[in-house]
DRENLUM-781788 format. One line per field, with one value per residue (C-alpha): residue number from 1; z, x, y; chain. Coordinates in steps of 0.05 Angstrom, whole numbers, plus 32768, in hexadecimal, padded with zeros to 4 digits. Example, Ala and Ser with C-alpha at 12.3 -4.5 7.8 and 13.67 -1.06 7.14 Angstrom:
! DRENLUM-781788
n <- 1; 2 .
w <- 809C; 808F .
u <- 80F6; 8111 .
v <- 7FA6; 7FEB .
chain <- A; A .
This chain:
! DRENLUM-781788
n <- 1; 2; 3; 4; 5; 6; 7; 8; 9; 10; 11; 12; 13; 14; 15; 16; 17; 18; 19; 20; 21; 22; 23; 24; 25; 26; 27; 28; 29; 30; 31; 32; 33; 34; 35; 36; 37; 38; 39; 40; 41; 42; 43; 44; 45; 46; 47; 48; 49; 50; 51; 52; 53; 54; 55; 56; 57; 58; 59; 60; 61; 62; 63; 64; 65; 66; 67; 68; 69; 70; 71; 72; 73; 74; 75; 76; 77; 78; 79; 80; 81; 82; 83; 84; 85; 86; 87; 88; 89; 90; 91; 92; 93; 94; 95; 96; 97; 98; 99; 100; 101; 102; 103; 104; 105; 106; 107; 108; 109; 110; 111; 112; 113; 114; 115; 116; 117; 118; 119; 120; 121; 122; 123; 124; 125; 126; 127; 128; 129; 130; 131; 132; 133; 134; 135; 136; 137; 138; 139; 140; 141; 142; 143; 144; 145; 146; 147; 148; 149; 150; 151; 152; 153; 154; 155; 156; 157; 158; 159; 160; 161; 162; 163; 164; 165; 166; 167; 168; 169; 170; 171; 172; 173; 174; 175; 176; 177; 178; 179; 180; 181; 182; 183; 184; 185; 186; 187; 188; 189; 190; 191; 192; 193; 194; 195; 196; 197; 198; 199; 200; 201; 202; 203; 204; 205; 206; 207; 208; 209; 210; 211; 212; 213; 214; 215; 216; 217; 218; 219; 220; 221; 222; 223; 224; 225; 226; 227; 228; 229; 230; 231; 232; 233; 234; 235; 236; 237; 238; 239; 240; 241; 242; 243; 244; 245; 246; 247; 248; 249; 250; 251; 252; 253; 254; 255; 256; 257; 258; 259; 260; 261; 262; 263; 264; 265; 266; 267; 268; 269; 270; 271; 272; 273; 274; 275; 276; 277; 278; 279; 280; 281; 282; 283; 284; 285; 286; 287; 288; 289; 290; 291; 292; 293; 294; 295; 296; 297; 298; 299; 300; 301; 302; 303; 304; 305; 306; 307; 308; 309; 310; 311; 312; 313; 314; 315; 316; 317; 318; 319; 320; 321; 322; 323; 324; 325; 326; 327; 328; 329; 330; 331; 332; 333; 334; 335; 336; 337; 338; 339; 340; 341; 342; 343; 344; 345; 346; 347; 348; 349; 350; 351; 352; 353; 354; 355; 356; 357; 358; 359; 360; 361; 362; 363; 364; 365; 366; 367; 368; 369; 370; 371; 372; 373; 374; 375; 376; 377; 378; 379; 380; 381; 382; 383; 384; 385; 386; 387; 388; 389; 390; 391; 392; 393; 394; 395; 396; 397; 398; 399; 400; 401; 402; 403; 404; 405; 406; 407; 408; 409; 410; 411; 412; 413; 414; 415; 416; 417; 418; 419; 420; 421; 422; 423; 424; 425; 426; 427; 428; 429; 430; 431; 432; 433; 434; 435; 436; 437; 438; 439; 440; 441; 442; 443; 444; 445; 446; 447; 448; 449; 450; 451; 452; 453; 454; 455; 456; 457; 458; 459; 460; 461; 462; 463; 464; 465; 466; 467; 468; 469; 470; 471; 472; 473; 474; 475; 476; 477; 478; 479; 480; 481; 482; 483; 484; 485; 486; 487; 488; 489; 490; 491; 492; 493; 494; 495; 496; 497; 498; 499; 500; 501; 502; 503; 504; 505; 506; 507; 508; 509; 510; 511; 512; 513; 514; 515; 516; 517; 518; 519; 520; 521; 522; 523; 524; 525; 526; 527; 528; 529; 530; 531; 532; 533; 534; 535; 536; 537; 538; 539; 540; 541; 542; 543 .
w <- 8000; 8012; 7FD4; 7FA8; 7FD1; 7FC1; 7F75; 7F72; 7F9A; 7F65; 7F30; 7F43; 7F55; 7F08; 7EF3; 7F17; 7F03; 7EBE; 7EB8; 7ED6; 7EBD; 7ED4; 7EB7; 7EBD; 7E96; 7E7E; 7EA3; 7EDE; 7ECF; 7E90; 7E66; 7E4E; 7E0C; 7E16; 7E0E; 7E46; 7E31; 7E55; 7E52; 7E62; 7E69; 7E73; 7E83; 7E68; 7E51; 7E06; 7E08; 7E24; 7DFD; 7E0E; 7DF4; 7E0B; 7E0A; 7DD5; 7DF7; 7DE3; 7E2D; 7E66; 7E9E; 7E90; 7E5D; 7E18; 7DE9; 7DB0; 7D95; 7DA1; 7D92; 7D79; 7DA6; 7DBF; 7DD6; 7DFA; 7E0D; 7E53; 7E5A; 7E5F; 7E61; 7E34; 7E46; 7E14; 7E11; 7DFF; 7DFC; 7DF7; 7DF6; 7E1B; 7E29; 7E47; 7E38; 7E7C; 7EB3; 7EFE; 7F22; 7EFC; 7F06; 7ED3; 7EE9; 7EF2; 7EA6; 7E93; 7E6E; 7E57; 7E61; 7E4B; 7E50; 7E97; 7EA3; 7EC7; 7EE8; 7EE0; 7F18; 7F1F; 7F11; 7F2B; 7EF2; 7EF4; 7EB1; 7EBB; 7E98; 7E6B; 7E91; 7E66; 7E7D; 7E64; 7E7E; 7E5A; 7E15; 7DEF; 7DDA; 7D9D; 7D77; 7D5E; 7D0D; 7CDD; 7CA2; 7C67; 7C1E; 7C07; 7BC4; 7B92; 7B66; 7B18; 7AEC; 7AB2; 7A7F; 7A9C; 7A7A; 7A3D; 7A29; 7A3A; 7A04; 79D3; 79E1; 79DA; 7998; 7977; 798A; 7969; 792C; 791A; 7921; 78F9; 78C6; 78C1; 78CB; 7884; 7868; 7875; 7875; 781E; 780A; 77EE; 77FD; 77D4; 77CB; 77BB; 776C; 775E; 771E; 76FB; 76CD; 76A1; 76A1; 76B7; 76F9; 770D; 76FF; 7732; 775F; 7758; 7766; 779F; 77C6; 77B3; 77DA; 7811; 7811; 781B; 7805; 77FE; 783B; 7858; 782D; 77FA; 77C1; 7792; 779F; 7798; 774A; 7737; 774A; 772F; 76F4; 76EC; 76F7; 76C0; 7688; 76A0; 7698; 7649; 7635; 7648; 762B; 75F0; 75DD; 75E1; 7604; 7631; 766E; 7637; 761D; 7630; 7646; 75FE; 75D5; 75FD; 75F4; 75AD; 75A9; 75C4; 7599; 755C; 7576; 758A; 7540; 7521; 7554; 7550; 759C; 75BA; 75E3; 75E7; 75ED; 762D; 7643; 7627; 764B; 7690; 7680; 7661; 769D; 76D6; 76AF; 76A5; 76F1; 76FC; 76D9; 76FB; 7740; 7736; 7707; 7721; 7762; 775C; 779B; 778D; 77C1; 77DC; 77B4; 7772; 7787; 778C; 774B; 7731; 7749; 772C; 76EC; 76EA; 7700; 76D1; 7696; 76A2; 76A2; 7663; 763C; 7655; 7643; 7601; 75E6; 75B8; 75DC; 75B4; 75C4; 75C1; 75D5; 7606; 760C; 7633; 7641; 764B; 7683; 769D; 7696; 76BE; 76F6; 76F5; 76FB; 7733; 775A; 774B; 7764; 77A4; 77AF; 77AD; 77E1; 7807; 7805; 7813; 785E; 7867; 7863; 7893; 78C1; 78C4; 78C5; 7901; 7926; 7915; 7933; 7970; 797F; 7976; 79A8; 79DE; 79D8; 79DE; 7A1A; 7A3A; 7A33; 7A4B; 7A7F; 7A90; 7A8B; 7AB4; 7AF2; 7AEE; 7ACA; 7B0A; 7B00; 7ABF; 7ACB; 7B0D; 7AE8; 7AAA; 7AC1; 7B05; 7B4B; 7B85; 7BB7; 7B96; 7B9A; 7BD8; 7BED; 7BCC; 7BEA; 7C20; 7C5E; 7C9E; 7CE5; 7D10; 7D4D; 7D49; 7D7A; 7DD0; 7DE3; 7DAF; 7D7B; 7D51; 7D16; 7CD0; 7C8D; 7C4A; 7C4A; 7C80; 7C9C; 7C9C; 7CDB; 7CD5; 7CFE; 7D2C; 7D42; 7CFB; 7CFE; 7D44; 7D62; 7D8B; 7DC9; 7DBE; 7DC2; 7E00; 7E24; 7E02; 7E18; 7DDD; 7D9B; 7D63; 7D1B; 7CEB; 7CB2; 7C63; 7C31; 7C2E; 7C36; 7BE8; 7BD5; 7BC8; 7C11; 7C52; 7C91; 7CCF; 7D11; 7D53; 7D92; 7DCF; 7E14; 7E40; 7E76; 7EA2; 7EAD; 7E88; 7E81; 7E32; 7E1B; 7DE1; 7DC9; 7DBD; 7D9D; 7D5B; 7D4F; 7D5E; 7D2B; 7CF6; 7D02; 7CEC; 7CAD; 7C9D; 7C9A; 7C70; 7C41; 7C51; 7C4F; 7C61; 7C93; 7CAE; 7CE9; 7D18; 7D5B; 7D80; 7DAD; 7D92; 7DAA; 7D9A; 7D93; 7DD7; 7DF5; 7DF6; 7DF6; 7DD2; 7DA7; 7D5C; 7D2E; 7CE3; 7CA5; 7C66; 7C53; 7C16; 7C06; 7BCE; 7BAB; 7B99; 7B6B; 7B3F; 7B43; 7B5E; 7B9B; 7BAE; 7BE8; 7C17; 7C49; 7C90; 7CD0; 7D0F; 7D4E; 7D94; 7DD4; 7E13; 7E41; 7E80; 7E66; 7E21; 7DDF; 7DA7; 7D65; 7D21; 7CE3; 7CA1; 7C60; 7C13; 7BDE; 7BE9; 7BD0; 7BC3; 7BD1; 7BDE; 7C0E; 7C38; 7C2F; 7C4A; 7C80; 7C9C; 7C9D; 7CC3; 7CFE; 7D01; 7D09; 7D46; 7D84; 7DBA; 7DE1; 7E31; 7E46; 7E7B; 7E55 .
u <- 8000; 8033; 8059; 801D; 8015; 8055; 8054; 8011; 803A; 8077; 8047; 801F; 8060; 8082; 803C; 803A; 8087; 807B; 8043; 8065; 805C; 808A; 8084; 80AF; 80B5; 80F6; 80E1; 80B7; 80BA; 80AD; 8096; 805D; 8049; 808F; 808A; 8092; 80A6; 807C; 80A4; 806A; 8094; 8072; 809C; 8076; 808A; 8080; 803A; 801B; 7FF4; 7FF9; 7FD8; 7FE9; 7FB8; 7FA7; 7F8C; 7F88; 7F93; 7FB8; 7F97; 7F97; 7FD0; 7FD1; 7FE7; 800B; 8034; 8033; 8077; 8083; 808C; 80D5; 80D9; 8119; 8122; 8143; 8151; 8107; 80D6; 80CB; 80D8; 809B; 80AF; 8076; 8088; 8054; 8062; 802D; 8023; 8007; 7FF1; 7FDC; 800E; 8001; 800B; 7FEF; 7FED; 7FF9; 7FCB; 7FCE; 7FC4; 7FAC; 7FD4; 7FB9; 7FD9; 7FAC; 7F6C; 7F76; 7F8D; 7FCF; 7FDB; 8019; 8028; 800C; 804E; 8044; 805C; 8060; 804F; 8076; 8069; 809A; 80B7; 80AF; 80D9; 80B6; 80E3; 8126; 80FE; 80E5; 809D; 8082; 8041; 8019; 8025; 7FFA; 7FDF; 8007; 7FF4; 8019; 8041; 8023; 8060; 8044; 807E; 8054; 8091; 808E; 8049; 805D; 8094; 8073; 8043; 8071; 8093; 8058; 803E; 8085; 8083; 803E; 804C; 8090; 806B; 802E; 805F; 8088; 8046; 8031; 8072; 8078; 8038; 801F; 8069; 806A; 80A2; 80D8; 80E9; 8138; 8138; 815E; 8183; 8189; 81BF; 8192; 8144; 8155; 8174; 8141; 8105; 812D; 813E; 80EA; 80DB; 8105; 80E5; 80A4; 80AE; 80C4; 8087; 8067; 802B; 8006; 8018; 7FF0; 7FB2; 7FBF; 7FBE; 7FA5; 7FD3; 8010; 7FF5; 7FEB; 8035; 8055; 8038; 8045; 8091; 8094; 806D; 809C; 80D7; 80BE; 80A8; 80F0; 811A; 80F0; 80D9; 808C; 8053; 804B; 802C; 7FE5; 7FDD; 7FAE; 7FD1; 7FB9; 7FE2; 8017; 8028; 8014; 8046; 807D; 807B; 807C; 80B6; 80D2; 80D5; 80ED; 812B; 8135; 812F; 8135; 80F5; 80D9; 8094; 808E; 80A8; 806C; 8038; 805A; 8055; 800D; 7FEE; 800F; 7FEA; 7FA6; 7FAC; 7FC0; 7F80; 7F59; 7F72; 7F63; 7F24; 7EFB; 7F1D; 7F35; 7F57; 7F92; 7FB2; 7FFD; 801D; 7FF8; 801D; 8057; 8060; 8047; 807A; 80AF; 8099; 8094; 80E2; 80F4; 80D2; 80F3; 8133; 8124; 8111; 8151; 817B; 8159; 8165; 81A1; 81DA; 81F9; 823A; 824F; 8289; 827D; 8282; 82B5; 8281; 824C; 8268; 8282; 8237; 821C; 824B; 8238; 81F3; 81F7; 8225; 81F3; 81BF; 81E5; 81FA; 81AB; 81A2; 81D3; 81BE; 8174; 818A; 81BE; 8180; 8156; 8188; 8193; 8151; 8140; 817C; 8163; 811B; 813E; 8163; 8129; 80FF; 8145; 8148; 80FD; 80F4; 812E; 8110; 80CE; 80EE; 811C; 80D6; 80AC; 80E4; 811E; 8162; 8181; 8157; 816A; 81B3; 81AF; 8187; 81B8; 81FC; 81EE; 81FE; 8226; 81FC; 81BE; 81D5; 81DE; 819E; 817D; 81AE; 819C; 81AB; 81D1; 81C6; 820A; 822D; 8270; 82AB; 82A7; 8276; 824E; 822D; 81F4; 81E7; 81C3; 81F8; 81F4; 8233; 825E; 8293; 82D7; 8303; 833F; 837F; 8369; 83B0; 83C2; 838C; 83A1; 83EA; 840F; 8405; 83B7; 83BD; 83EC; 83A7; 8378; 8371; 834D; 8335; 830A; 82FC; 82D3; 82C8; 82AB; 82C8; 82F6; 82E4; 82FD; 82C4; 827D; 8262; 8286; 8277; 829F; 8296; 82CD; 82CA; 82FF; 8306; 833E; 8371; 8360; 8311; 8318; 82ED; 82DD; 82BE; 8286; 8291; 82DA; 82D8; 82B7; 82FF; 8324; 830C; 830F; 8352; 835E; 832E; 835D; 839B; 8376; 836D; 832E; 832F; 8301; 82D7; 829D; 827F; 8244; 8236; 81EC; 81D2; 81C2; 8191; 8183; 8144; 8159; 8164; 81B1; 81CB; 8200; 821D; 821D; 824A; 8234; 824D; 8276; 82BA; 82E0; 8302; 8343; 8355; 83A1; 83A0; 8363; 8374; 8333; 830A; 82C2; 828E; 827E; 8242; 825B; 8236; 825E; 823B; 825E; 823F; 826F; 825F; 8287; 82D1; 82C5; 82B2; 8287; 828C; 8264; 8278; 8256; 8269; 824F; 824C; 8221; 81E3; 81DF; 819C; 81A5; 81E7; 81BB; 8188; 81BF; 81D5; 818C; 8182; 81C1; 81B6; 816F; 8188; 81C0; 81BC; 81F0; 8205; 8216; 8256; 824F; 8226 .
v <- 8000; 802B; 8023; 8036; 8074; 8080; 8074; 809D; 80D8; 80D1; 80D3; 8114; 8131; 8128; 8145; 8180; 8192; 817F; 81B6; 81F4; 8235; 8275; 82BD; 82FC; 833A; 8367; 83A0; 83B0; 83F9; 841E; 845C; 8465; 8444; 841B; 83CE; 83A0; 835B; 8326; 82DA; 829C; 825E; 8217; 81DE; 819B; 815F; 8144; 812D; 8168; 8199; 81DF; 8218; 8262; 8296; 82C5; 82FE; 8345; 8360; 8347; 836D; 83B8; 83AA; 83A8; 8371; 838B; 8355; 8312; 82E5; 82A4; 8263; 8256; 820B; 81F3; 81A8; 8197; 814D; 8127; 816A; 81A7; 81EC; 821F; 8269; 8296; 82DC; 831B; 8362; 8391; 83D5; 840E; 845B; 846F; 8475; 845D; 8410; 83D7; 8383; 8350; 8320; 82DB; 82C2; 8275; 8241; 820D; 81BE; 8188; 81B3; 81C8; 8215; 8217; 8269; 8291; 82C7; 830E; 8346; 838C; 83C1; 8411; 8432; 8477; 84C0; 84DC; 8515; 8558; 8595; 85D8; 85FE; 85F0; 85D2; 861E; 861B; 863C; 864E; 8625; 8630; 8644; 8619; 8615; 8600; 85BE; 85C9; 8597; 858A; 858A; 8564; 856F; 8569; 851F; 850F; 853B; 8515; 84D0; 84DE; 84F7; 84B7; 8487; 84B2; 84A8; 8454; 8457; 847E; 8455; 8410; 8429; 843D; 8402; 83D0; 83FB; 83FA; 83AA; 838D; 838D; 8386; 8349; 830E; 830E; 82C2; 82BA; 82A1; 825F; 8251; 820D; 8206; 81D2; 81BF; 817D; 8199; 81C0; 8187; 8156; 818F; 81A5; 8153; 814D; 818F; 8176; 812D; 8156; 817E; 813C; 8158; 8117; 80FD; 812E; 8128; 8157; 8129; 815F; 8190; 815C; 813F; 818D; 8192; 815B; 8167; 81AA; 819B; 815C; 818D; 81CD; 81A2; 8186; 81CD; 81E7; 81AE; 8199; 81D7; 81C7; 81EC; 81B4; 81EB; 81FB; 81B1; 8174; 8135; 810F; 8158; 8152; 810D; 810D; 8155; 8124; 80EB; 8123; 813E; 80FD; 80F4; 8131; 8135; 80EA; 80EA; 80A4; 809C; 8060; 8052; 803D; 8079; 80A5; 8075; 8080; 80BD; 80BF; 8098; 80C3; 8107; 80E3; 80C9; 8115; 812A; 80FB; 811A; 8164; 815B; 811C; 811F; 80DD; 80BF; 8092; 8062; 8068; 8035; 8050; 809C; 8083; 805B; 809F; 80C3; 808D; 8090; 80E0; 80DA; 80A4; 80CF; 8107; 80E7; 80BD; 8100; 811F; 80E2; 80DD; 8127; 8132; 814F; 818F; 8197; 81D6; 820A; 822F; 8278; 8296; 82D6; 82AE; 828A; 82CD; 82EE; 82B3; 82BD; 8303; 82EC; 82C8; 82F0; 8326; 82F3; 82E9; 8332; 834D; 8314; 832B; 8379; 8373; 8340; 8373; 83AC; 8382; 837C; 83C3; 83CD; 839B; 83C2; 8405; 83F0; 83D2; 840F; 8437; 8412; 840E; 8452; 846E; 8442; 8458; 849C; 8482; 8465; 84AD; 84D0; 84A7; 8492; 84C0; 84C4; 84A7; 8468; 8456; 8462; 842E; 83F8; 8403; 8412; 83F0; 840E; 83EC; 840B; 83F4; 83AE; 83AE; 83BE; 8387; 835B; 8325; 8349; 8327; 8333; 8327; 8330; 8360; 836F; 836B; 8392; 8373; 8397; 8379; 839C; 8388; 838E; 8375; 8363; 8333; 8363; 8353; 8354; 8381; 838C; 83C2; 83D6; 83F5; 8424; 8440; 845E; 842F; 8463; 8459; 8410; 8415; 8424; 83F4; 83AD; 8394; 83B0; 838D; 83AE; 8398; 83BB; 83B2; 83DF; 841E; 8469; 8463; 8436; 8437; 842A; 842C; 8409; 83FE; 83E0; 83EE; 83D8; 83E4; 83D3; 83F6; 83DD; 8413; 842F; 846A; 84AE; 84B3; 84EC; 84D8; 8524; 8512; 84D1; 84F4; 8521; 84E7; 84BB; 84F9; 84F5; 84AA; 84B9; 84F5; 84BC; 848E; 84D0; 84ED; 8549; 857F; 854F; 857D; 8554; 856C; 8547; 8532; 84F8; 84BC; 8482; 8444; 841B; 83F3; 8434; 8438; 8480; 849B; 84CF; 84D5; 84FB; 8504; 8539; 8531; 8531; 8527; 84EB; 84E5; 84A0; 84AC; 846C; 848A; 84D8; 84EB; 8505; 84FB; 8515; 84D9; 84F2; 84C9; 84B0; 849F; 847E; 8475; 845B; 844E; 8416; 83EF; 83F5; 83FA; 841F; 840A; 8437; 8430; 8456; 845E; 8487; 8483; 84B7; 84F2; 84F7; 84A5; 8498; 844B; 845B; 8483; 8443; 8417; 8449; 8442; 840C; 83F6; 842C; 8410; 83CB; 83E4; 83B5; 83BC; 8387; 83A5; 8395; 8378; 8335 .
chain <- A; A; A; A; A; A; A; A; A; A; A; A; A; A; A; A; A; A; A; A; A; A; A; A; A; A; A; A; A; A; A; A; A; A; A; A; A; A; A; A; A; A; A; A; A; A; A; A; A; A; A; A; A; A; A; A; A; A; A; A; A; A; A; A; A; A; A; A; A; A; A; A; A; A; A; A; A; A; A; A; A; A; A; A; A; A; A; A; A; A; A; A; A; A; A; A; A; A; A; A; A; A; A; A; A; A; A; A; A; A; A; A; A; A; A; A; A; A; A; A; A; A; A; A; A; A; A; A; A; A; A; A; A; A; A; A; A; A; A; A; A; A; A; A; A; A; A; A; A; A; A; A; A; A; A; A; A; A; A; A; A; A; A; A; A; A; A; A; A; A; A; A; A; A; A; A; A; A; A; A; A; A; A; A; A; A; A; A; A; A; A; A; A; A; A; A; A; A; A; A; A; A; A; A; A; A; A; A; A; A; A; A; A; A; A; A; A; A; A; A; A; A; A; A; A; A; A; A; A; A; A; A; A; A; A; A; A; A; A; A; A; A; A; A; A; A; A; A; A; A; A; A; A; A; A; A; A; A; A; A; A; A; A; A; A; A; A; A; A; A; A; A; A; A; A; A; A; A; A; A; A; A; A; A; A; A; A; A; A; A; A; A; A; A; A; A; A; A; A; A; A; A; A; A; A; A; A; A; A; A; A; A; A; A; A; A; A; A; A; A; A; A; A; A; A; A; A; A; A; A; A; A; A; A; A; A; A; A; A; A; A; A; A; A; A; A; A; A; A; A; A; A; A; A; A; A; A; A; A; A; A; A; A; A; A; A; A; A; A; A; A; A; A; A; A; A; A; A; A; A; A; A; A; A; A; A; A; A; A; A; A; A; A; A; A; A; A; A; A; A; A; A; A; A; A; A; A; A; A; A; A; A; A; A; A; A; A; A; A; A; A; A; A; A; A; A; A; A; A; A; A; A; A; A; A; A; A; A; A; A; A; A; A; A; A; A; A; A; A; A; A; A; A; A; A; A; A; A; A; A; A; A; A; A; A; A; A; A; A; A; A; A; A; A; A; A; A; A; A; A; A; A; A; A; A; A; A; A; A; A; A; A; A; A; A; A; A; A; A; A; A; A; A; A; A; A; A; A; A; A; A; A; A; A; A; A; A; A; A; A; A; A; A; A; A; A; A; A; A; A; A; A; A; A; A; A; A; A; A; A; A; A; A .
């Protein structure tokens, strides 16, 4: 008995330590409107279900963000990290009450925290106060010019393709002219296209007789001499065997009935639209080929000597061929490349009109800075005191003791830098940290004439700097020092205005110091430069 007491005890015990739940907050005292961060934490094992609550209020506290769920494992249970951040816009004494959790369907109660919402202290007597000012009119900014030349633009594009869609679209296609050296050339260079037309493959059986034939009664008309083209099958064949006779041409008969039957098939085709089968086209075609070859073998052969111009005038003829070719792909050519710079230069102007001239030149010509704001950006840890700041580039780590006299260093016990880039380049950023052998007193306002001195070694003139406090989003105060100088590259000759930004906060035995420079006037630098301060997170020195 008294073991199961004891086993029942155990168990209720593990149960109850399993389903703990703690909270605590990062502040007990804040300003008004300020966020206090509110941690839940329920330790559970791994087959409990817990659900946190989702209310809009805790108390007389506002929810205004709720975070994601941290879990951490310790050995056999579960440790869930729930994290809200509240607030308040009325000052006085206020409870966080006791706020549910629930395990397994049963609530499980945190503890009740006592916080003090403060007011902002506001000193009228050292901050001047002035009128209230009058109304004024907001000056609507009319780039008319803008629209102007964006429809001169569009009117232009419209006019040139109306004119070449004219000039183009009756003119009719100029098909490059072929020259046979004999009629029997061209008729087996015509039969060989026409198989790979394969028109009757594809069902036009009509269209491939008309063909054929026409090629056979072209060829006999130009090397007999006959108006083959304007007779009936029965004249032409009876025209054939007449001539046959009279040149003492060698044709056999057999020859003019291949030849008969493939025209009356032919006939048959195109006037009673006779359908023949596959094997019957083909034997066609054979005997078409066969004919004209017979009639070519069968005509007399002159022989006789040949010309010395004529051979010249038919080179001439087809170089003159060739060079026309030549000329009118050479035109289109220019043409297509006339068209094309046309269009690349009319919507570049579009483009000029309807964004800016500085647009075009960054999407055409590129821009460093520009790249680097559309860059992947990486959040890291530099230097001791920390400093976690956003870049889009890793920075590098330098040798701090080059950049600093060797009686400076006599007093410093450690010194990181990290830096990407050179005052000489596109974008600048820097990141120093220090810590002294000795506590030392450093003035903030001194730091900023300092560091103007180790730009003016690295070649930096004329640096204008002005001074004012500096905070950061957790709070941290320090001083900021921000102006221009001007910055000469000895390898490239040359000197440009870099707008800077310098940051230094002073904690427990140490110094952390940000610098930033780009070109003046570079919109995306002073992107970058934002961004970054926005991003600053200081680690205390004492972590």
């Amino acid at each position: 008995m008294n073991f199961k007491l004891y086993i029942l005890f155990f168990l209720i015990s593990s149960s109850l330590f399993a389903q703990k739940v703690t909270v605590s907050v990062d502040k007990t005292r804040n300003k008004i409107g300020a966020e206090f961060k509110l941690t839940l934490k329920a330790t559970v094992s791994s087959k409990d279900k817990v659900v946190f609550p989702k209310d809009k209020n805790f108390g007389a506290l506002e929810v205004i963000e709720s975070y994601r769920i941290d879990t951490i494992k310790n050995s056999d249970t579960y440790e869930l990290v729930k994290k809200y951040g509240l607030t308040q816009f009325d000052s006085g004494n206020y409870v966080i009450p006791k706020i549910p959790v629930l395990i397994n369907g049963k609530k499980v109660f945190s503890d009740s925290i006592n916080i003090e919402v403060s007011n902002v202290k506001v000193d009228t007597l050292k901050q001047k106060m002035f009128d209230i000012k009058t109304i004024e009119k907001v000056k609507i900014e009319t780039n008319y010019w803008k629209y102007i030349i964006t429809i001169i633009i569009l009117l232009a594009l419209l006019i040139l393709v109306f004119w070449l869609y004219k000039k183009y679209k009756n003119r009719p296609k100029k098909e490059l002219e072929i020259v046979y050296k004999t009629p029997i050339e061209k008729a087996t260079s015509l039969l060989q296209s026409l198989e790979k037309k394969e028109l009757w493959q594809n069902g036009e059986v009509k269209e491939y007789y008309s063909q054929l034939t026409d090629i056979v009664r072209t060829y006999i008309e130009e090397e007999i001499q006959i108006p083959a083209m304007e007779s009936t099958t029965s004249e032409l064949i009876f025209s054939l065997k007449k001539v046959a006779s009279q040149k003492k041409m060698k044709l056999n008969a057999e020859t003019l009935k291949n030849l008969e039957k493939v025209l009356k098939q032919a006939d048959l085709v195109k006037f009673a639209k006779v359908k023949p089968l596959d094997f019957e086209i083909e034997e066609d075609k054979k005997r078409i080929t066969n004919a004209v070859v017979k009639i070519h073998d069968a005509v007399p052969q002159i022989v006789e000597e040949t010309d010395e111009l004529e051979i010249w005038n038919e080179e001439q003829k087809q170089k003159s061929i060739a060079k026309k070719y030549l000329e009118r792909k050479v035109r289109r050519i220019k043409a297509a490349v006339l068209i094309g710079l046309i269009v690349i230069v009319f919507s570049i102007l579009f483009t000029i009109a309807a964004k800016g001239f500085d647009y075009v030149k960054d999407f055409v010509l590129g821009n460093p800075t520009k790249e680097l704001v559309e860059k992947e950006w990486l959040f890291s840890e530099y230097g001791n005191p920390g400093i976690y700041i956003e870049t889009p580039e890793i920075l590098k780590r330098m040798d701090a003791e080059k950049t600093l006299p060797k009686n400076a260093m006599a007093l410093i016990k450690e010194m990181q830098l990290f830096d990407y880039g050179t005052l000489s380049s596109d974008f600048y950023v820097s990141i120093a940290t220090k810590k002294f052998k000795k506590p030392t007193d450093v003035k903030l306002d001194d730091l900023a004439e300092e560091s103007s001195k180790i730009m003016e070694s690295q070649g930096a003139s004329n640096i204008i700097f002005k001074q004012e406090d500096f905070k950061t989003n957790q709070g941290v105060e320090g001083k900021k020092a921000f102006g221009t100088l001007i910055m000469i590259d000895k390898k490239q000759s040359e000197s440009k205005k870099l707008y800077y930004e310098m940051l230094f906060f002073k904690q427990d035995g140490g110094i952390q110091q940000i610098t930033i420079a780009y070109k003046e006037g570079d919109k995306f630098g002073a992107e970058i430069a934002g961004r970054i301060l926005n991003s600053i997170e200081l680690k205390n020195a004492q972590e």
